[in-house]
N, C-alpha and C positions, 0 to 999 in steps of 0.2 A: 452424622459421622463423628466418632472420638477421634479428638484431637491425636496427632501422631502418624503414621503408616496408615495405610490404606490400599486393598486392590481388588479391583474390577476389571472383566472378562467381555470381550465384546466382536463384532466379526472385524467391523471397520470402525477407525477411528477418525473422525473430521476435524482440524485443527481448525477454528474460524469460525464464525456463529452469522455473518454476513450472507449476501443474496447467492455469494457462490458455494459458502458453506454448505448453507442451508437445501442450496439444491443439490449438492454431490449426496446431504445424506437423506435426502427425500431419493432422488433413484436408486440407493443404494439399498434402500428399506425394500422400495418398490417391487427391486430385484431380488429380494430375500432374506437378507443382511442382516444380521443383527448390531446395530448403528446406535455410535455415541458421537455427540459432537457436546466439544469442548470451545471454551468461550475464555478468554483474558477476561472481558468485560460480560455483557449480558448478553443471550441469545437472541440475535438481530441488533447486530451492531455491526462496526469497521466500516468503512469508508462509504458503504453502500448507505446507512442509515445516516450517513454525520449531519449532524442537526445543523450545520452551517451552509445549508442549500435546500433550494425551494422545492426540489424532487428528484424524480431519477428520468433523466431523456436516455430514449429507447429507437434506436433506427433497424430498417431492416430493408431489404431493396422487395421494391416494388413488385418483382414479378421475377420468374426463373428468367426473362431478357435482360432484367434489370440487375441479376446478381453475379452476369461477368463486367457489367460497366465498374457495379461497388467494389469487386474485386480489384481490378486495374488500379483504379483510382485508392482502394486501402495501398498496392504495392507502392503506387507512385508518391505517396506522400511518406511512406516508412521509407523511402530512399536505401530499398536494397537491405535494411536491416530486420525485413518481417519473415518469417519461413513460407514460402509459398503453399506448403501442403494445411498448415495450420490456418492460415486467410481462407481455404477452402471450404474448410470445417466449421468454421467461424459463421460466414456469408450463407450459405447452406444451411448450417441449422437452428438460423435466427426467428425465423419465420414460427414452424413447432415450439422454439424456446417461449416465445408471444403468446401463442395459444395455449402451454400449458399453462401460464403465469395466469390468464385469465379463466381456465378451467378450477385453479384453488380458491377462487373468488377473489384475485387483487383486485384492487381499484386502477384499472390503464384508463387514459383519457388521450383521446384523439384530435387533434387541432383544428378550432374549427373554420379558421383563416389560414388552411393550411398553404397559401401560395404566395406569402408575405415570406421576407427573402431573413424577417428573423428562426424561421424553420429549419433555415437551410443548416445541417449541420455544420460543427467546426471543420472548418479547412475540405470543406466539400463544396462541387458546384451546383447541384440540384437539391431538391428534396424529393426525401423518400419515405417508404415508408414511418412516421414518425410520430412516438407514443411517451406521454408523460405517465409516470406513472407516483403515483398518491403514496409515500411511503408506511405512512401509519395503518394505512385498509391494506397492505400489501402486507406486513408486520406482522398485524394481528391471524391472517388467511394463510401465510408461512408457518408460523405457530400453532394453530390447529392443525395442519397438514401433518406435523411433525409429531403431536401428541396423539391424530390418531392412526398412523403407523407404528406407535411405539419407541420411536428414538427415545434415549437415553439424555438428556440433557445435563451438562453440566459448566454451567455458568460462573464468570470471578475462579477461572480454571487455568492457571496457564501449565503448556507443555513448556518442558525443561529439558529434557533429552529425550532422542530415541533410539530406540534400544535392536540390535541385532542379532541374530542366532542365524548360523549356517546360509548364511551368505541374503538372509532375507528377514523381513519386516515381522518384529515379534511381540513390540507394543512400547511402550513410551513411559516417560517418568513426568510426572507433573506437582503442580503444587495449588492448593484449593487455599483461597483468601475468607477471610470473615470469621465469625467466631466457632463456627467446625470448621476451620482450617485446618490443614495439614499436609504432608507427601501420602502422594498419588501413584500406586504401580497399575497400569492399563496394559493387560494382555490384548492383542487383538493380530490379525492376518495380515490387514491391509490400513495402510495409511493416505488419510487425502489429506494436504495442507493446502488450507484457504483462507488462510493469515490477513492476508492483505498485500501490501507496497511495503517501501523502505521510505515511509515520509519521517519516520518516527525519529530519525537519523540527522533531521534538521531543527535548527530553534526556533524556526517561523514555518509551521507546517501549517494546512486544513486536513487534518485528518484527528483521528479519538485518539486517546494514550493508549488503546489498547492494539494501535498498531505500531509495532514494536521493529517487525522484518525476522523475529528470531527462526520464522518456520524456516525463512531460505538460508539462515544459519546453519539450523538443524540439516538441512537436506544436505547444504554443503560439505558437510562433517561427516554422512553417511554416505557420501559417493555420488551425489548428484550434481551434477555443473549449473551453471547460472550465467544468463544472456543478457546485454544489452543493460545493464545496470545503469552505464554513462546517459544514458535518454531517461532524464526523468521530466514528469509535467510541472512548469511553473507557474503559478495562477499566481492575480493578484484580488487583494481580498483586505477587510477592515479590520484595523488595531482597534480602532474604537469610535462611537460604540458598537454596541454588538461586534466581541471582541472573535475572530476565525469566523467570520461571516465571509461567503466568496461573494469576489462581486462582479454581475451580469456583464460578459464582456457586450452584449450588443448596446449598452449604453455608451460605449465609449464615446461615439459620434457626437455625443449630446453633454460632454465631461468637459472640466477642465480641472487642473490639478498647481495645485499652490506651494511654495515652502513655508512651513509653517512659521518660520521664525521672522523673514523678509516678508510675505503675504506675495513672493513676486512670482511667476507663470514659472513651472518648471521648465515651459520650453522659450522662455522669453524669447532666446538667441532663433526661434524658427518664424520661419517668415509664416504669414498666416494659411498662405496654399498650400505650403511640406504641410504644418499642421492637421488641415484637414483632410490632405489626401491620403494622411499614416493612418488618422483616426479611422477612417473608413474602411482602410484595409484593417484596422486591428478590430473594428468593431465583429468583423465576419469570424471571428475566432476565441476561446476563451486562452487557451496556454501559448507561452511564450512560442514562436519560433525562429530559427536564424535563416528559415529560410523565403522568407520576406521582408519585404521595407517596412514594415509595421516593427522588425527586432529593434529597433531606436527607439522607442516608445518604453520595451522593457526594460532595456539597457539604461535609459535615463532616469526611471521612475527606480530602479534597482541601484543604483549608483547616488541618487539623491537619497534611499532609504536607510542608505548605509549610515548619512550623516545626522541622519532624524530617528530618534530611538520611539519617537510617537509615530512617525508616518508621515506621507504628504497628504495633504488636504484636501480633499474632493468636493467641487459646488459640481450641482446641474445647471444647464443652461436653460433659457427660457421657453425654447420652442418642444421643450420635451414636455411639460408641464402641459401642450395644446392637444396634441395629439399625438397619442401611445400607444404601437402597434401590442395586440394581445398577448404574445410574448412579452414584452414590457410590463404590460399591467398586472399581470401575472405575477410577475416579480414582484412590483411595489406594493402588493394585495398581501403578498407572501411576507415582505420585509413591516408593513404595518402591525399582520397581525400576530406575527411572530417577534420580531426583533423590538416593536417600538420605534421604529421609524418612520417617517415620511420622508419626500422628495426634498423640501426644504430642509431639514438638519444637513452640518457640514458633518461631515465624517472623515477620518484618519486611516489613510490605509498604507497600503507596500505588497512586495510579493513573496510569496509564499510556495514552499516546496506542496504540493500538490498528492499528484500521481506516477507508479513508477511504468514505463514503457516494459522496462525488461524485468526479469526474475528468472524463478527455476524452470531450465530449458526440458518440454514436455516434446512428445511426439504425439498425432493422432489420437492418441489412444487416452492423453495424458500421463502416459507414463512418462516415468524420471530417470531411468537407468537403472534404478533401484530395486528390487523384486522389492512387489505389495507396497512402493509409494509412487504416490499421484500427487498431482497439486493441479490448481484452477483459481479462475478467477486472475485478480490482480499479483498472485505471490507467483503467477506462473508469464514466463516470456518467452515470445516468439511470433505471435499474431498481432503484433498489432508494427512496433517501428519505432526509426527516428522522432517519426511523431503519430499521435492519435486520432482517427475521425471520433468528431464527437459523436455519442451515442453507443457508442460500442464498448464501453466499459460496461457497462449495464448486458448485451449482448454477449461479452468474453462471459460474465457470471453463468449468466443462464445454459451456454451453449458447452462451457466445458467443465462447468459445474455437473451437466445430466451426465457427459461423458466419462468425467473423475470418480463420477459414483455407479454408473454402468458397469466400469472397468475393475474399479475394487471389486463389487460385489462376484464376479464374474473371477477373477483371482483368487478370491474366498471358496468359491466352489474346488478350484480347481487343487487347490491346497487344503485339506479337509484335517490336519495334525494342526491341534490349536494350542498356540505356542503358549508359555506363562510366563511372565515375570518374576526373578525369582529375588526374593526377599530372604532372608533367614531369619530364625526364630527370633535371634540375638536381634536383629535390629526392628523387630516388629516390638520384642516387650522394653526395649530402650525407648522408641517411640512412642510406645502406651505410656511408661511410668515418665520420659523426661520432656515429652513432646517433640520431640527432635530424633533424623534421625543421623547418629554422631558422625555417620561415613561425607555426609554434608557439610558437617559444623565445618569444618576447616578451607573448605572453597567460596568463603565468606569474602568480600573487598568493602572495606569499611569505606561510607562515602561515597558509595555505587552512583545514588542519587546527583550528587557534585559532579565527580566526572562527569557522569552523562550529559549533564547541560553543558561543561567544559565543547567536549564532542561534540554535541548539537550547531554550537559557536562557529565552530572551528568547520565544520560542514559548509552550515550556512556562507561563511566567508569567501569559502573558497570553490565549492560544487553548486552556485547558483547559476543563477542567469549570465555572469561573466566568469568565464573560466582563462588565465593563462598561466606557464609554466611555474616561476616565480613565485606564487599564490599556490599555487598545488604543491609545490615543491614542501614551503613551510609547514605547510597542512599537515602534509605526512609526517615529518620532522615534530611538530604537536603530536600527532599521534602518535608516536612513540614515547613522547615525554607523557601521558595519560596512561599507556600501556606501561609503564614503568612504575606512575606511584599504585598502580593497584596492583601488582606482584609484589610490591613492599609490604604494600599492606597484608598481602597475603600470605605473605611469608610470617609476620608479625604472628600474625592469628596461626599459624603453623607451630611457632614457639610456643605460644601461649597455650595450647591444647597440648603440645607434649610436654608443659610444666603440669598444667591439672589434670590432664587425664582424659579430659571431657575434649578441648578443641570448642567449645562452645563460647568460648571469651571474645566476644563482640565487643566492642566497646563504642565511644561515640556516639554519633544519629542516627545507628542505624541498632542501637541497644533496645530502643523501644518497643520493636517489632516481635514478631514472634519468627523461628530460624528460619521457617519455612518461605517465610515471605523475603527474609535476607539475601537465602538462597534463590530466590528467583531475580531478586533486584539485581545480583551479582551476575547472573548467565544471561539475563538482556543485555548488560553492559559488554559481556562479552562479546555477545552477537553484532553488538553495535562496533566495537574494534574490530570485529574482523571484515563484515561490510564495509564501513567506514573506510577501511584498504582496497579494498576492491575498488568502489568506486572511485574512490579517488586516485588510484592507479589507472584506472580503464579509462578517465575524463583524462590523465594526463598520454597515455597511449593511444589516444583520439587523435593525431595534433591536425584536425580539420574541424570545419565548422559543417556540421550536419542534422536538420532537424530540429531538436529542441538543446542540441548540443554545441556549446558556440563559444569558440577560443579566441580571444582577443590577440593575441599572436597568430594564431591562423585560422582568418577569418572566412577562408573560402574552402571550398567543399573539394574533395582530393577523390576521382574514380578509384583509385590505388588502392584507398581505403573502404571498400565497398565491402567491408566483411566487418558481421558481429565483432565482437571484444566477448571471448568464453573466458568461463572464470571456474578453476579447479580446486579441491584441496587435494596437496601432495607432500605426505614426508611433514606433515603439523603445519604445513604452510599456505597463503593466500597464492595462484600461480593462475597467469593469464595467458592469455594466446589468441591471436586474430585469424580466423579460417573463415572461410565464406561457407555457406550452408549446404550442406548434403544433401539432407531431407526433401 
């Protein structure tokens, strides 16, 4: 591709290159489609692939008897915040989502001790159905699936806007990195976004840079609402070494945890029974929640993190070193021969913004509100809650990933006038001859990069694992002073283009680049302020302790508040509203 302008024609366009990505646009193809998916990063990446975990666990209930107990048990642990039709769709068509996985030739593997109580998913009472599945054989079997369907790939791609025509989905602007980089105009019918989470949004994340949250940006902007944002997953995981490494909550039983500076017990002040009796409840779970005696555990190892910019210090205990249920082993097989580690090195860890519960609010169908967009996977909420059973992150991909791309492809027919992007001449030979295309140059925020870690900071401090009023308050109060100096700046760069003519006067760190990529570093940032309000409005409109959501001012759980936190744009604005579910 010449540097500059660029556009391409397609039926559906998949924002996401991950497990749910990649299967909206495998059914999407299947179904007829003519299918491009777009990647921030490379195709087979985001949260599904992140190299800081030893695979993908996969549940599914046991038998059609089995899949109203899972059901119950998913409503009862999302405490009233999961959509009951969407838990349906989910549990039901987990089973098929398995079998098609192993039809493209993944690598699934089945537990061979499967009745050891490390099976048991997170925050579930039994086991179930339950499948690791081999990321790299599952990678490479996605990948051919994809090349011989004929999907379009386009990877190191980020969407930047999406673009509308007569009240419906008519294709997207992006911008392509590397040395054919340039802006991207994508005509197409139907849009799936499969983005990811909103981990991107904190400084202590396990998630790739190329999860960002912009897609639930984008969809916010075009008329789509957004659920449940205040639940996000909190893991705890290693500073070093092996630096965004998660670490295996069933070991916790067998942990103890030091301050680095003293060498003295984090929980010195606990008697040795509390001790053991949290560890055991925290070992049955990997993310934080408030709604057990195990939340002391996070709350102190999160509060002592704050004052340790390395981490607290993790030894194994002796008895784990005897006998290692297979689960366990698995792990430390995994941490050998991947990371460099054995059971003996100490390691530095803390917690970590994770995965998000909520995102953009889908119906059955995965539809968004929107005519011709969809979303799936983790950028899409409503199935799952306050909190997550483990294994069904994996299970949301597969299950409304087929759905998100069933549903485009099937909109594509149904809408047969293929919409186009429209460029003009003028800015197609301004981008051939300057690389740039000038109607950009000027929404330029010098320092994009700064900010953002500013933001991440200011997340972190105050939307972790302790949330109260005080703390939120300030947050927001930062976030307006971030949203301030990058309107300066952009206003700067406003002058400076209406002295030269061009608007291309960057200056600073971010001169180096080429516009294209400026331009995108600037509407992540964006995306991250206007999330960034969200959530941190929706955790301060919380004022109960629910799930993975837990307010140190009010630390008990309110029925009152038994309804989502919806999240609109109206009138240029972030606007919220508590309603209990229709659906």
């Amino acid at each position: 591709m010449a540097a500059g302008m660029e556009q391409l024609d397609t039926d559906v366009l998949v924002m996401g290159a991950g497990l749910a990505g990649i299967t909206a646009a495998l059914w999407a193809a299947r179904s007829g489609a003519k299918v491009c998916i777009a990647a921030n990063g490379v195709i087979g990446s985001g949260s599904s692939f992140y190299p800081g975990t030893w695979g993908l666990g996969l549940i599914g209930p046991e038998s059609k008897e089995d899949e109203k107990d899972l059901m119950e048990v998913i409503l009862e642990i999302g405490e009233g915040m999961a959509d009951k039709e969407l838990v349906s769709c989910l549990v039901s068509g987990v089973s098929e989502g398995i079998a098609s996985l192993k039809e493209l030739g993944a690598e699934v593997k089945d537990a061979v001790n499967k009745g050891e109580r490390e099976f048991v998913p997170c925050f579930d009472k039994k086991c179930r159905d339950w499948h690791g599945i081999v990321k790299e054989g599952t990678k490479e079997a996605l990948l051919a699936a994809l090349e011989e369907l004929d999907v379009k790939l386009l990877p190191r791609t980020a969407i930047t806007d999406i673009r509308i025509e007569n009240g419906r989905i008519a294709g997207a602007e992006a911008v392509r990195r590397g040395k054919d980089g340039g802006f991207l105009l994508i005509s197409c019918k139907a849009m799936v976004i499969a983005c990811g989470g909103l981990g991107g949004l904190f400084s202590r994340r396990l998630n790739t840079p190329d999860v960002t949250g912009i897609g639930q940006f984008l969809a916010l902007k075009a008329g789509a609402s957004l659920m449940n944002l205040e639940f996000m997953q909190m893991m705890p995981g290693f500073f070093r070494p092996a630096p965004k490494t998660i670490y295996n909550e069933k070991v916790f039983r067998y942990s103890e945890f030091f301050c680095p500076d003293t060498g003295a017990s984090v929980f010195a002040d606990w008697s040795r029974e509390k001790s053991e009796k949290l560890m055991e409840i925290r070992s049955g779970h990997g993310p934080f929640t408030s709604r057990l005696d195990s939340r002391e555990i996070d709350i102190r190892l999160y509060q002592e993190g704050l004052k340790h910019k390395e981490g607290i210090v993790l030894r194994y205990k002796k008895e784990l070193k005897e006998n290692q249920p297979e689960f366990v082993r698995t792990y430390f097989r995994w941490l050998k021969e991947e990371k460099g580690l054995t059971i003996d090195d100490p390691v530095y860890m803390g917690i970590f913004a994770h995965a998000s519960n909520g995102g953009i609010r889908i119906d059955r169908r995965a539809e968004t509100g929107v005519n011709g967009l969809f979303a799936c996977g983790e950028a899409a909420g409503g199935m799952h809650g306050a909190d997550r059973l483990g294994g069904l992150s994996t299970a949301n991909a597969l299950v409304f990933g087929k759905i998100a791309g069933e549903s485009a492809a099937e909109w594509c027919r149904g809408n047969t006038v293929q919409f186009r992007g429209k460029c003009s001449e003028e800015d197609l030979e301004e981008g051939k001859d300057k690389n740039i295309n000038p109607k950009k140059a000027r929404t330029e925020i010098l320092d994009a990069d700064r900010l953002l870690t500013r933001l991440q900071k200011n997340n972190y401090r105050a939307a972790m694992v302790v949330r109260e009023e005080k703390v939120l308050l300030e947050a927001l109060r930062e976030l307006e002073t971030l949203k301030g100096e990058g309107e300066r700046q952009r206003r700067s760069l406003d002058e400076a283009g209406a002295e030269d003519g061009r608007g291309n006067a960057a200056e600073g760190k971010l001169r180096s680049l080429p516009p294209w990529e400026r331009y995108q570093k600037t509407r992540e940032l964006e995306a991250a302020f206007v999330l960034s309000e969200a959530l941190l409005r929706a955790a301060r409109l919380r004022k109960e302790s629910r799930g993975s959501h837990y307010r140190l001012d009010y630390p008990k759980k309110d029925k009152e508040l038994e309804a989502p936190v919806i999240v609109s744009w109206k009138d240029g604005e972030v606007h919220l509203e508590q309603k209990r579910n229709e659906r």
